[in-house]
C-alpha positions as CSV (number, residue, x, y, z in Angstrom):
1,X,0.0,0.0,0.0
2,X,1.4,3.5,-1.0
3,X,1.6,6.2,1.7
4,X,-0.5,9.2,1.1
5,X,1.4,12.2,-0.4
6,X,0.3,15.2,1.9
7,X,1.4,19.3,0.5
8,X,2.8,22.1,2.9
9,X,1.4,25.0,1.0
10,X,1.0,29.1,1.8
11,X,-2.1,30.7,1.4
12,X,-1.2,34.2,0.5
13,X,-4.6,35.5,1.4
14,X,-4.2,34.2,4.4
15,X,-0.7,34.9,4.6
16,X,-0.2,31.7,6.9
17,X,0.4,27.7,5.8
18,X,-1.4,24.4,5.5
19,X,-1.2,20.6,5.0
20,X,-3.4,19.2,2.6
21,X,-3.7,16.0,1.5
22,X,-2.9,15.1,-2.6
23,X,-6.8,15.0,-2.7
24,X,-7.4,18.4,-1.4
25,X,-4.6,20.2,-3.1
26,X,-5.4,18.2,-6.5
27,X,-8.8,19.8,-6.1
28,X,-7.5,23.6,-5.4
29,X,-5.0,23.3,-8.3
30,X,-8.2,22.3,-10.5
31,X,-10.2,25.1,-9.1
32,X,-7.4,27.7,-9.8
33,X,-7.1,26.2,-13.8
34,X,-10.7,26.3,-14.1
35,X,-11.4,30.4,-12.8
36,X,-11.5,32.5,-16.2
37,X,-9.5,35.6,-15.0
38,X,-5.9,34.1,-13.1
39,X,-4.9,35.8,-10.0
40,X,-1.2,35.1,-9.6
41,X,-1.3,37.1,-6.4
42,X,-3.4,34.9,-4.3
43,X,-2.4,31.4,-6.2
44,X,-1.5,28.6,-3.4
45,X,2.2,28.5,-3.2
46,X,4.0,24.6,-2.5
47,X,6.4,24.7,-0.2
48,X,7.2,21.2,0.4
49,X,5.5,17.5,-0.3
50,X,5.8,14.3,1.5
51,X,4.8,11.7,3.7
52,X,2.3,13.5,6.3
53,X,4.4,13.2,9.2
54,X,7.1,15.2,7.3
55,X,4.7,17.7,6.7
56,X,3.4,18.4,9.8
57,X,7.1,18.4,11.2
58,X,7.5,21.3,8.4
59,X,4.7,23.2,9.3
60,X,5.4,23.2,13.4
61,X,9.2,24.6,12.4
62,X,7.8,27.0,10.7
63,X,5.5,28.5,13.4
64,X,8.1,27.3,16.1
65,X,5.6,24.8,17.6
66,X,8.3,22.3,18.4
67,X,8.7,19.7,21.1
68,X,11.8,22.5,22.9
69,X,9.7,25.3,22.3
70,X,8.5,26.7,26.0
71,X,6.6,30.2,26.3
């Protein structure tokens, strides 16, 4: 059985990041293909793709969520 390929992605309207699975971000691709005027500006932006636990490892080093981190 194949592991599940999960996206780290920015959302630029958002201004923050994600993790999608390959279903989710197939389906946001599609939708950005499919709108008749293209908005570069706000286009989802891949940062990184792998297995999931990679990608949530990604995302909490990017928003300093990690296991050392202490507030």
């Amino acid at each position: 059985m194949k592991a599940e390929t999960f996206y780290l992605c920015r959302l630029p309207w958002y201004g923050t990041a994600i993790v999608l699975p390959e279903r989710d971000y197939e389906y946001m691709r599609l939708h950005e293909r499919q709108l008749r005027v293209r908005d570069e500006e706000n286009e989802l932006i891949l940062l990184a793709k792998g297995r999931e636990r990679q990608m949530r490892l990604f995302y909490d080093l990017m928003y300093d969520k990690g296991p050392n981190n202490v507030s």
